[in-house]
C-alpha positions as CSV (number, residue, x, y, z in Angstrom):
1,X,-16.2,22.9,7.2
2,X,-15.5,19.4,7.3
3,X,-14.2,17.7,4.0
4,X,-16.5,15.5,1.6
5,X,-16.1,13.3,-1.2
6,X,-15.8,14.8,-4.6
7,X,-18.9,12.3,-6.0
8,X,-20.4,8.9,-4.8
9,X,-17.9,6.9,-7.0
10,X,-15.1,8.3,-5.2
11,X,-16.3,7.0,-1.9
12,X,-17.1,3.7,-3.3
13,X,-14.1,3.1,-4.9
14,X,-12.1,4.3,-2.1
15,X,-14.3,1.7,0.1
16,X,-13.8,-0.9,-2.6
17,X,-10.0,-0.2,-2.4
18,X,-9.7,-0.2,1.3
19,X,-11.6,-3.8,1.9
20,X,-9.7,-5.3,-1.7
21,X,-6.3,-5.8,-0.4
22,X,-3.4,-8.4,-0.4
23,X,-5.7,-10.7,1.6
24,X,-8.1,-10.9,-1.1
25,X,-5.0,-12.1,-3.2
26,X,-3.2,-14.9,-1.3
27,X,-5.5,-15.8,1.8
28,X,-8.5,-16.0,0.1
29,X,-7.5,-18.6,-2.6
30,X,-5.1,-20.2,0.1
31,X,-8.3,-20.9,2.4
32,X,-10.4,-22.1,-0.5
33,X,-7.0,-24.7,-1.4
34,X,-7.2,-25.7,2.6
35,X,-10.8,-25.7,2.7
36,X,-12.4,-28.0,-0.2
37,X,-12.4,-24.8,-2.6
38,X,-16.2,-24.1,-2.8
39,X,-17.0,-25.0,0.4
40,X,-15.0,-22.1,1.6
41,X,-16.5,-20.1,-0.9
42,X,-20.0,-20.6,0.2
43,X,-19.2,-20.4,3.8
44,X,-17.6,-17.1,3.0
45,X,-20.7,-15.7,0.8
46,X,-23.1,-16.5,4.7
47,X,-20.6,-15.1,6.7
48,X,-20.2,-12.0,4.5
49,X,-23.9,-11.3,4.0
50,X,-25.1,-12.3,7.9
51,X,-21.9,-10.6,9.8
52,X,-19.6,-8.8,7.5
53,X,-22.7,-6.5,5.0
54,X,-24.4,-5.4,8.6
55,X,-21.3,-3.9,10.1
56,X,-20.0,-2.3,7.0
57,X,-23.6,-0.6,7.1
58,X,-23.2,0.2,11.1
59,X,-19.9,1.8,11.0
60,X,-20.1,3.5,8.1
61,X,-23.9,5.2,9.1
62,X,-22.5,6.0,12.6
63,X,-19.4,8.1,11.2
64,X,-22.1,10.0,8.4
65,X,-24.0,10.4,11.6
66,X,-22.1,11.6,13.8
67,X,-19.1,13.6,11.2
68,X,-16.1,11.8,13.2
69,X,-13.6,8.7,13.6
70,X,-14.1,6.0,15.3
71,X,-13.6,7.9,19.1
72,X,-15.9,10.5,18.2
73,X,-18.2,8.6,16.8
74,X,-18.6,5.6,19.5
75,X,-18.7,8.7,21.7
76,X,-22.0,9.6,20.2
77,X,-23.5,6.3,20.2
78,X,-22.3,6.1,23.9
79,X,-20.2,8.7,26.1
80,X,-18.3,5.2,28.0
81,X,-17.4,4.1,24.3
82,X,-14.8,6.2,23.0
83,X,-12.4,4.0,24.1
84,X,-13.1,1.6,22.1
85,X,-12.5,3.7,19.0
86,X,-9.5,4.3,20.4
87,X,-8.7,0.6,20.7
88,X,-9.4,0.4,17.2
89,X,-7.3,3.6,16.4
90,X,-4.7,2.1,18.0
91,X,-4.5,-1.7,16.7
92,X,-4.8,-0.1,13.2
93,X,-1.6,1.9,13.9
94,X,0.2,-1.1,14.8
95,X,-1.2,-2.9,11.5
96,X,0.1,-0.2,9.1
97,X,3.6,-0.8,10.7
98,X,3.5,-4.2,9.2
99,X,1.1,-3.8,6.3
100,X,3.7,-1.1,4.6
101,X,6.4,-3.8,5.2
102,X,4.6,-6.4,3.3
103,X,3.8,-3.2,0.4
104,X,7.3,-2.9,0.5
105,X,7.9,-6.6,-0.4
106,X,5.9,-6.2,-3.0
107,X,8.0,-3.2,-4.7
108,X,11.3,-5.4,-4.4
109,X,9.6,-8.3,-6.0
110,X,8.0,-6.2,-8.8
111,X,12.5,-4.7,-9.0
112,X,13.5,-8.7,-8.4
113,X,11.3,-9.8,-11.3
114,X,13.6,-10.2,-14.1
115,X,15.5,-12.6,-12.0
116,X,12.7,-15.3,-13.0
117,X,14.6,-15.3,-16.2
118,X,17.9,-15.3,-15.0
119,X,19.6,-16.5,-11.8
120,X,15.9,-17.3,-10.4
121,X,14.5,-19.3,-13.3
122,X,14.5,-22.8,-11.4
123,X,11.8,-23.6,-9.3
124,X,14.0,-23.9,-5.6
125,X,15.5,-20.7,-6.8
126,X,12.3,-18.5,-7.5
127,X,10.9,-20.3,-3.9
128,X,13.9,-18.8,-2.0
129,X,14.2,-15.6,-4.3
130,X,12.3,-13.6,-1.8
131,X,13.5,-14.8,1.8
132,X,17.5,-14.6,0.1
133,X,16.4,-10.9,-1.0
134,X,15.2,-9.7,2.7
135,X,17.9,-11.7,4.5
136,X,15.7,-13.1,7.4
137,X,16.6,-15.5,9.7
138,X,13.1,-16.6,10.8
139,X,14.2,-16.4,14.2
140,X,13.8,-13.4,16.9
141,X,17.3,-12.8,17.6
142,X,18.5,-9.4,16.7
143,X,21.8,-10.5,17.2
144,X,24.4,-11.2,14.1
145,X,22.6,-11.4,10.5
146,X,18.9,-10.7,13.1
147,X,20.0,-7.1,13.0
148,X,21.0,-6.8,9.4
149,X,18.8,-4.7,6.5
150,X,19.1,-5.3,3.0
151,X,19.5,-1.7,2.0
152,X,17.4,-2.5,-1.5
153,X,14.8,-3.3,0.9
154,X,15.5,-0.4,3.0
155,X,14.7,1.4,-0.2
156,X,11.9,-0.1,-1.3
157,X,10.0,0.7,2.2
158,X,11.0,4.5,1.9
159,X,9.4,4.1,-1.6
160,X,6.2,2.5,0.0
161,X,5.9,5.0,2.5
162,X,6.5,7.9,0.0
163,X,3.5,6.5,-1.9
164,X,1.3,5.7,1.4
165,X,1.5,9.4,2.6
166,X,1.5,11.0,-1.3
167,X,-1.8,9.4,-1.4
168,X,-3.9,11.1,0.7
169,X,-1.7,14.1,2.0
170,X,-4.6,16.3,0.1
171,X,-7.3,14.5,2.0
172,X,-10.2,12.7,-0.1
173,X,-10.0,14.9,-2.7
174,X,-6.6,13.3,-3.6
175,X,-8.1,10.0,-2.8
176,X,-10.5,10.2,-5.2
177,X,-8.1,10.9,-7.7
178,X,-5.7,8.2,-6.7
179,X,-8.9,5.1,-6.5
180,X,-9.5,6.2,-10.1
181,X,-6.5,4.0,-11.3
182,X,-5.1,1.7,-7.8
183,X,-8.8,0.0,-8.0
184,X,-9.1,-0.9,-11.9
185,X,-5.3,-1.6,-12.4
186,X,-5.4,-4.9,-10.1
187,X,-8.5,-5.8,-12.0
188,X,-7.0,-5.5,-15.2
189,X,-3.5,-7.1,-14.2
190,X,-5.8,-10.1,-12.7
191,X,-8.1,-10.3,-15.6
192,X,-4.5,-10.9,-17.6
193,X,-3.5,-13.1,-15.3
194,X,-6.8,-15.7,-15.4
195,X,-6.6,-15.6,-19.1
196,X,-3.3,-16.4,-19.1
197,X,-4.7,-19.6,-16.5
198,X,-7.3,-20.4,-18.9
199,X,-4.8,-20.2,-22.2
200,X,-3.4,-24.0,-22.8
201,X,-4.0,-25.2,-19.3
202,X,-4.4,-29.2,-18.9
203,X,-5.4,-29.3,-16.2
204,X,-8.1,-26.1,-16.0
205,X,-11.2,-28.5,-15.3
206,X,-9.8,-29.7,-12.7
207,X,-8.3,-26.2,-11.0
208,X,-11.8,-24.6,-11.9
209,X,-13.4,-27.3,-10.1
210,X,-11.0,-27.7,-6.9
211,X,-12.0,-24.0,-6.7
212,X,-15.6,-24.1,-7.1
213,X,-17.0,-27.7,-6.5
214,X,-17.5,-27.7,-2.5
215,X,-16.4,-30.9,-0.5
216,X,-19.2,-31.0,1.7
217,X,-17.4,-33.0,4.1
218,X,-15.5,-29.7,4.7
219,X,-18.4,-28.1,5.9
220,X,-18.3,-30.4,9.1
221,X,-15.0,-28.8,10.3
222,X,-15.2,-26.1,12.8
223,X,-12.1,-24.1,11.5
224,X,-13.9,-24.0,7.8
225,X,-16.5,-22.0,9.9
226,X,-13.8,-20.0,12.2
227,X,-11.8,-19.1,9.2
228,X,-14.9,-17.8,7.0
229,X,-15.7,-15.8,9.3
230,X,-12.3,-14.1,10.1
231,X,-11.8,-13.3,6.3
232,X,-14.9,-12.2,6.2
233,X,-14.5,-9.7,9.2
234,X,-11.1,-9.0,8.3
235,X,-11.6,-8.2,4.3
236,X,-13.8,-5.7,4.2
237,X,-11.8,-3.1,6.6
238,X,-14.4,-3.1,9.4
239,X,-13.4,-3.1,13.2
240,X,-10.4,-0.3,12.2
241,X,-11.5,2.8,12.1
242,X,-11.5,3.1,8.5
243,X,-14.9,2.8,7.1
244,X,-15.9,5.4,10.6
245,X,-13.5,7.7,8.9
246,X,-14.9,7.3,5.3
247,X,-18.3,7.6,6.1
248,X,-17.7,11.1,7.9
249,X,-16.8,12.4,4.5
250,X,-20.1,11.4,3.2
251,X,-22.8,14.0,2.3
252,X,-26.6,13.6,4.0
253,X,-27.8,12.2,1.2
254,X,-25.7,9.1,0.1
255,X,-27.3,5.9,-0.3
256,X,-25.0,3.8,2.3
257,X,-27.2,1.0,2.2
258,X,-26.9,-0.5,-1.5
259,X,-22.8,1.4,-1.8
260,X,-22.0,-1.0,1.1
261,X,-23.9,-3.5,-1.1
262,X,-21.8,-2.6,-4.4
263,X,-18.9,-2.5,-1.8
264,X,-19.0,-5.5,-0.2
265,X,-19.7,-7.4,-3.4
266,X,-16.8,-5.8,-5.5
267,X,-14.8,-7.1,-2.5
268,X,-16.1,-10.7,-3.0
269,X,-15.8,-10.7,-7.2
270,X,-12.0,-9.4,-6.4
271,X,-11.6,-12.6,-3.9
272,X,-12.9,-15.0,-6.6
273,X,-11.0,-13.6,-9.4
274,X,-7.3,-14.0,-7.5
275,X,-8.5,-17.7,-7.0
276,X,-9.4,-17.9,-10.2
277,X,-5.6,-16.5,-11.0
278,X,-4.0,-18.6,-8.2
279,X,-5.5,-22.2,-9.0
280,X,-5.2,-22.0,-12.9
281,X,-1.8,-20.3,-12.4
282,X,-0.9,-23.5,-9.7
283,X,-2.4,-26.1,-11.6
284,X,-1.3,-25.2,-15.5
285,X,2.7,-25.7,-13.8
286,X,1.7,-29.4,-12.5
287,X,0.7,-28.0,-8.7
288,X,-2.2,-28.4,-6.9
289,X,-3.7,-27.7,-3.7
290,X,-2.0,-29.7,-1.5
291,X,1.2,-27.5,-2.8
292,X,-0.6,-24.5,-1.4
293,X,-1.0,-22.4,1.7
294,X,-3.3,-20.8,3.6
295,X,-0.5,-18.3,4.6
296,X,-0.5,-15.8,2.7
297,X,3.2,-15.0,2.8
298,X,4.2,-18.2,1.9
299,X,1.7,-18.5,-0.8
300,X,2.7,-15.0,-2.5
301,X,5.9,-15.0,-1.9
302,X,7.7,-18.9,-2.3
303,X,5.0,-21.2,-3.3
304,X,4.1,-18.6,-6.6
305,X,7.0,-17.7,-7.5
306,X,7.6,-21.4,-8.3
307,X,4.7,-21.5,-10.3
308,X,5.6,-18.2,-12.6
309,X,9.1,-19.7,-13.6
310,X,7.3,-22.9,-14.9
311,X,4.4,-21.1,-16.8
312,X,6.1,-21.0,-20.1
313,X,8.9,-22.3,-21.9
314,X,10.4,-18.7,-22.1
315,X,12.1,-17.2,-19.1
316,X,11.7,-14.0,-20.4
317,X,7.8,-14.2,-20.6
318,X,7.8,-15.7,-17.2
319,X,9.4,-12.6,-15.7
320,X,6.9,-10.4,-17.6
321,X,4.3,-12.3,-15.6
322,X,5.9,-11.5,-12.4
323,X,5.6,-8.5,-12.6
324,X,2.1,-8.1,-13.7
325,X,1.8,-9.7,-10.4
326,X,3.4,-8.6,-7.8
327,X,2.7,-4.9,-9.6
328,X,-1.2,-6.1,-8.9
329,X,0.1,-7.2,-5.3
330,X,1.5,-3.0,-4.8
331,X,-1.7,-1.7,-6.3
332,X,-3.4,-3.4,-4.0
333,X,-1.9,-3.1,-1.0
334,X,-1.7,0.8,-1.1
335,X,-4.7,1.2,-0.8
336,X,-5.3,-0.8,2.2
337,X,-2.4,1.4,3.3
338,X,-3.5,4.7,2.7
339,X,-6.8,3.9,4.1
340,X,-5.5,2.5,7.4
341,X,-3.2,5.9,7.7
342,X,-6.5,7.9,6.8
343,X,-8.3,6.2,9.5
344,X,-6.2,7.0,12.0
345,X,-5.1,10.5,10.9
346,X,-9.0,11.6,11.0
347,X,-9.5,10.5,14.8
348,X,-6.5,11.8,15.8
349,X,-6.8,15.6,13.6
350,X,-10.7,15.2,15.4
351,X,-9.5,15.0,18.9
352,X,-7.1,17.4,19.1
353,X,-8.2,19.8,16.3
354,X,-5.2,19.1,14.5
355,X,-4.4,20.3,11.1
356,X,-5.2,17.1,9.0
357,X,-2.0,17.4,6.6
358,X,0.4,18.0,9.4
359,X,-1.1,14.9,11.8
360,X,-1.2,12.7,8.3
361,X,2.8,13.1,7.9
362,X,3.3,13.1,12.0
363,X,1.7,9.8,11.8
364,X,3.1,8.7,8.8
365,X,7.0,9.0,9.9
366,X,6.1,7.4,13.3
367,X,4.9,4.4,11.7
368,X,7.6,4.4,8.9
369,X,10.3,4.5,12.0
370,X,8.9,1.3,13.4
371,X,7.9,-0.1,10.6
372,X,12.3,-0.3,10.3
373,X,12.1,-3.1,12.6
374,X,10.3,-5.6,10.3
375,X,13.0,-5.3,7.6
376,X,15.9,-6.2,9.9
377,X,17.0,-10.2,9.3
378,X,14.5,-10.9,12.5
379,X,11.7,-8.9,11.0
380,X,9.6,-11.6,9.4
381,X,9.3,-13.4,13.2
382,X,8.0,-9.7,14.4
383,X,5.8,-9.4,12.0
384,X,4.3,-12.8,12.3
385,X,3.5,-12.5,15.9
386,X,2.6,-8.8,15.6
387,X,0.1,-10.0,12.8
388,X,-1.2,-12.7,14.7
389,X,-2.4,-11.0,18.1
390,X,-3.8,-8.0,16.1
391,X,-5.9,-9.5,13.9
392,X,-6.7,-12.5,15.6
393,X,-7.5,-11.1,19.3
394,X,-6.9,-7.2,19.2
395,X,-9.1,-6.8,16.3
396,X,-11.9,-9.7,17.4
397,X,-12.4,-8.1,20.9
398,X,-12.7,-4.3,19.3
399,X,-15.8,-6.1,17.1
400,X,-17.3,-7.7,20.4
401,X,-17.1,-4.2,21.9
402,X,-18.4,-2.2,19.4
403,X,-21.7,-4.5,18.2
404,X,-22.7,-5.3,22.4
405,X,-22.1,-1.3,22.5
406,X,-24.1,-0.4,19.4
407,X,-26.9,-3.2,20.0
408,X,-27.4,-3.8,23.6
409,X,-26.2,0.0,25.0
410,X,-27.6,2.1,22.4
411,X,-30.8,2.1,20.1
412,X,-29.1,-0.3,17.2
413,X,-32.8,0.6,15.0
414,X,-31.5,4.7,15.0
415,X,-28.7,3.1,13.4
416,X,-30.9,1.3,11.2
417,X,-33.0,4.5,10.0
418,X,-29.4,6.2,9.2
419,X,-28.4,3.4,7.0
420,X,-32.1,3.4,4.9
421,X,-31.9,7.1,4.1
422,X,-31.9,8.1,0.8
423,X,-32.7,4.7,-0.5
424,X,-35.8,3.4,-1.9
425,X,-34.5,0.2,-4.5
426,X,-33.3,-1.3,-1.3
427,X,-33.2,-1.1,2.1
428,X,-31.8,-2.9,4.8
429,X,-34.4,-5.3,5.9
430,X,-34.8,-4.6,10.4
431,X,-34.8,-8.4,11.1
432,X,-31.6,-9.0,9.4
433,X,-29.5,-6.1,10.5
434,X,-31.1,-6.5,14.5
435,X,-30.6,-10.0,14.5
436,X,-27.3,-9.7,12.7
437,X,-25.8,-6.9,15.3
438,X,-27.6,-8.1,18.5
439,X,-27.2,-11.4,18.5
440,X,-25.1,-13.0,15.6
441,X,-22.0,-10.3,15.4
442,X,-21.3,-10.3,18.5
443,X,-21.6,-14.3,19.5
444,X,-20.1,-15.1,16.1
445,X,-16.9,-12.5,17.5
446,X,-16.7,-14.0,20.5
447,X,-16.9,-17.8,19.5
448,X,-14.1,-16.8,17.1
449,X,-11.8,-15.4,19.8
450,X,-12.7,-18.4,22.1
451,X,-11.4,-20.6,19.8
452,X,-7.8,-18.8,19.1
453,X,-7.7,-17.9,23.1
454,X,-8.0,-22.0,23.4
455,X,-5.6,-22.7,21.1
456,X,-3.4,-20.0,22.5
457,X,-3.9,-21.5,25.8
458,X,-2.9,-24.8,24.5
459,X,0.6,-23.5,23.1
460,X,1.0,-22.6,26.8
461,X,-0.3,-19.0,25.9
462,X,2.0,-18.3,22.9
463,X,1.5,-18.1,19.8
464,X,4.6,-20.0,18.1
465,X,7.0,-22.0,20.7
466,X,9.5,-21.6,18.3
467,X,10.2,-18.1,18.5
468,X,11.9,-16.2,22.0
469,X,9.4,-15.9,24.8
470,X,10.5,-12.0,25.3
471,X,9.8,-11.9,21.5
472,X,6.0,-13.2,22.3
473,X,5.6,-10.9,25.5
474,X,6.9,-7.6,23.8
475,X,5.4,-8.1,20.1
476,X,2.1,-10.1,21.6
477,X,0.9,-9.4,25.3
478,X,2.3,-5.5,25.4
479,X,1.3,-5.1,22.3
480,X,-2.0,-5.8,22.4
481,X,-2.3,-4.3,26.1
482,X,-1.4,-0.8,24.8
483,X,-4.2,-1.3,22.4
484,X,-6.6,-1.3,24.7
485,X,-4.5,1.2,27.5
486,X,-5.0,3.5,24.5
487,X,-8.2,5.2,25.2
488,X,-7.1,5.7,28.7
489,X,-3.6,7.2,27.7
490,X,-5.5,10.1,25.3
491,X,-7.7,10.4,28.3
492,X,-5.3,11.4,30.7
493,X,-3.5,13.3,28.1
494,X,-6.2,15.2,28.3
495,X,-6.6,15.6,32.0
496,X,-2.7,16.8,31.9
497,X,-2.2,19.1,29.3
498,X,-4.3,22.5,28.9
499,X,-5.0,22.1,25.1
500,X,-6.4,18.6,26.2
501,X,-8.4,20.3,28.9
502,X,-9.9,22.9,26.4
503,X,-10.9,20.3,23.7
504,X,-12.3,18.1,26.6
505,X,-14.8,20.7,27.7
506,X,-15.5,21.5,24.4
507,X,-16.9,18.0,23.6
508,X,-19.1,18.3,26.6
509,X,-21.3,21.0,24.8
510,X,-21.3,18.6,21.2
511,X,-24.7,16.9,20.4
512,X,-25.0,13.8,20.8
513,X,-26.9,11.1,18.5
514,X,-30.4,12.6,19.3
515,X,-29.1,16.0,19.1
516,X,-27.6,16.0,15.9
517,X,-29.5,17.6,13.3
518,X,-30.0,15.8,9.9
519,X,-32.3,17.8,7.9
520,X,-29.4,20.8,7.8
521,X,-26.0,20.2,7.6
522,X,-25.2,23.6,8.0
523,X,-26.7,24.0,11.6
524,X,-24.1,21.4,12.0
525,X,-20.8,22.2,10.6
526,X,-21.1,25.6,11.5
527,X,-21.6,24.4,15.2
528,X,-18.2,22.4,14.6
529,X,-16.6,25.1,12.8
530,X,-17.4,27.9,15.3
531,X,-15.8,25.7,17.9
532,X,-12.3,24.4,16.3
533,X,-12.2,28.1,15.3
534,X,-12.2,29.3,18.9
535,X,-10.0,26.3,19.6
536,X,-7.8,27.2,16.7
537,X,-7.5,30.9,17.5
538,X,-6.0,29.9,21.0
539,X,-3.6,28.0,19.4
540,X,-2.7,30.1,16.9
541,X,0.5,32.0,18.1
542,X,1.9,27.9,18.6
543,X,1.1,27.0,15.0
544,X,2.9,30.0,14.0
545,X,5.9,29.2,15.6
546,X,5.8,25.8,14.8
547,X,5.6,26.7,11.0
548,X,8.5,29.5,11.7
């Protein structure tokens, strides 16, 4: 029998934990600073509630639907379409390379902290504290101090990766455990953190208002639009495989449309509160935002770290307050983390009829042994171009697919239906989610990856001209190739292998959409359950062995 969560609040705060991560912390308020503060803030509020609410609702009804990942459950909506779980499957593996990387920088700035009242207590110090701790070069060359790794840092990714996999190696049931503290703790730590903004600022009217008065001006440029969009696709953990994954662990009768509601706007409150934290923070040290970034690794880790040693007077307090936040930062990065792994981990253990533990870990020490790369002295540049064609292409084009699949090659209002179950204080009005996954999502997606494929085109199809062209090709083009070969790979290791065969004709004989029946979950699991046993009792005398 397939697992569930323990109680509605474990799902939503597991949801709420997934989509509040370390873009929520630096991005966000670094857009707001680049875009006339609330005018990115309302841009972000349509594009969230026209695009970002509608496929929250989509992907998370299709995997309650259909009890699967994303492959099995794009498989349902369409038997051509599993690929494109697979795409997603994939460009989320590479992601939680990175992403435990950046968790990882998190740790050793939370273990670097007392240095802002020591040796890192002036401002040029604190800005360099971070890139002097990892020992990058900026460059691509793995060649001299390129293919060094700080062994502190070396430790602090085992540490993240410990925690990553500790997380959910018991499946939701130790999720739901875990979201009970990694969701409040960041909101506590960044409650702290705006009243230390608020307390003796000078100059809080005017932070408060660079954040919320909009310069309507802004609203005339085009990458205001392009860039409210993107965080709104990207923050709330859509278009990788995660919320497909979550929302096969739901029971019949949860209320997906107003917990995607709660969801999405938990998500937004955490997004204003770290701007809140950020521009009081900048501001009460003399800064403002032409000193910030919309990077998000430059704002979190050298433009605030010059802000925390001017806070007070008292070096020592000014390390206490770097902690708080880059502690924040870990909370919430693990659980983007663990999600991501979880994500994967349940399309893969589907597939194959894996044992879920024993695929977790699998997965887990593959990605930890690549995830090596991004601490050497080079690993910054690798990340930043691995970052860039994931999120910006890979993960656009997985979006396109899946809303032209779901609204033009399927029956998007038996979607619909699924989401208004159980709900009678709201329900997802039929004009906006149609409109929103027929014709919006999916020409709001592809306008978005026009515009960085024109720009790419422009840098003479690379993304930075500064870094190797090998560096762009492997980390870039393959990259992002593989992504979509991936689908085709599991298919023919399917077509090669016996097990592959087996589980291939099995998923012949499984219902599809129309086929599944709602009204009885039993009818259903046991259907599942008598297959994976018969699967599972042919593979037996393996697993034995392997566990020997």
């Amino acid at each position: 029998m397939r697992e569930k969560w323990s109680s509605r609040g474990s799902f939503i705060l597991a949801s709420i934990g997934s989509a509040v991560g370390l873009g929520n912390a630096w991005r966000f308020p670094g857009l707001c600073a680049t875009h006339g503060g609330g005018a990115f803030l309302i841009a972000y509020v349509i594009c969230m509630v026209t695009l970002g609410i509608p496929l929250l609702m989509m992907e998370t009804a299709i995997g309650r639907k259909t009890r699967g990942g994303a492959p099995k459950a794009m498989r349902a909506v369409n038997k051509k379409a599993e690929a494109v779980g697979w795409a997603a499957v994939a460009n989320a593996f590479v992601i939680l390379t990175y992403y435990a990387v950046v968790f990882a920088w998190c740790i050793l700035m939370c273990v670097l902290s007392y240095k802002f009242a020591t040796d890192a207590s002036t401002t040029e110090a604190a800005k360099n504290l971070w890139s002097d701790s990892i020992g990058t070069t900026w460059g691509t060359s793995f060649l001299g101090d390129g293919g060094n790794i700080k062994i502190l840092l070396f430790i602090c990714l085992l540490v993240a990766w410990g925690f990553i996999y500790g997380c959910i190696r018991n499946g939701t049931s130790q999720v739901g455990k875990v979201v009970k503290y990694t969701v409040f703790l960041p909101v506590i730590m960044l409650v702290i953190l705006a009243i230390k903004g608020f307390i003796n600022n000078p100059h809080l009217g005017d932070a408060l208002g660079a954040l919320f008065i909009p310069d309507f001006k802004a609203f005339g440029d085009a990458n205001l639009w392009v860039d409210a969009m993107g965080q709104s696709f990207y923050s709330l953990s859509i278009m990788m495989a995660i919320m497909f994954a979550y929302g096969s662990y739901l029971k019949k009768n949860s209320n997906i449309a107003v917990d995607s509601l709660i969801i999405a706007f938990s998500d937004l409150g955490i997004s204003v509160l770290s701007g809140i934290v950020l521009f009081t923070t900048m501001y009460s040290t003399g800064q403002t935002v032409l000193d910030m970034n919309a990077s998000g690794i430059a704002t979190a880790y050298i433009i605030y770290p010059s802000a925390i040693v001017n806070l007070t007077g008292v070096p020592a307090i000014n390390a206490i307050f770097g902690f708080v936040f880059y502690f924040m930062l870990c909370t919430l990065a693990i659980d983007s983390a663990f999600s991501i792994l979880e994500g994967i981990a349940t399309s893969v253990s589907d597939k194959f009829r894996l044992n879920k533990r024993k695929t977790t870990l699998i997965i887990a020490i593959i990605a930890a042994l690549i995830s090596i790369v991004y601490i050497t002295g080079a690993g910054v540049a690798y990340l930043d171009i691995v970052d860039k064609w994931t999120n910006q292409y890979s993960l656009i084009i997985i979006g396109i697919l899946e809303t032209i699949i779901v609204g033009w090659f399927f029956k998007p209002k038996k979607v619909l239906d699924e989401i208004n179950k159980n709900t009678d204080k709201f329900k997802m009005p039929k004009w906006w989610f149609l409109i929103s996954i027929k014709i919006l999502a999916p020409l709001a997606l592809a306008f978005l990856f026009i515009w960085q494929f024109v720009v790419l085109i422009k840098n003479g199809f690379r993304y930075n001209t500064d870094y190797n062209l090998a560096a762009e090709i492997i980390a870039g083009w393959l990259i992002t190739i593989l992504v979509f070969a991936s689908g085709f790979i599991v298919k023919i290791i399917c077509k090669k292998t016996k097990k592959g065969q087996e589980i291939t004709e099995l998923e012949k004989s499984e219902p599809s959409w129309d086929e599944i029946v709602d009204e009885d979950d039993e009818v259903i699991e046991e259907t599942h359950d008598a297959k994976d046993d018969n699967l599972a009792q042919e593979a037996e005398p393996e697993i034995i062995k392997q566990d020997e």
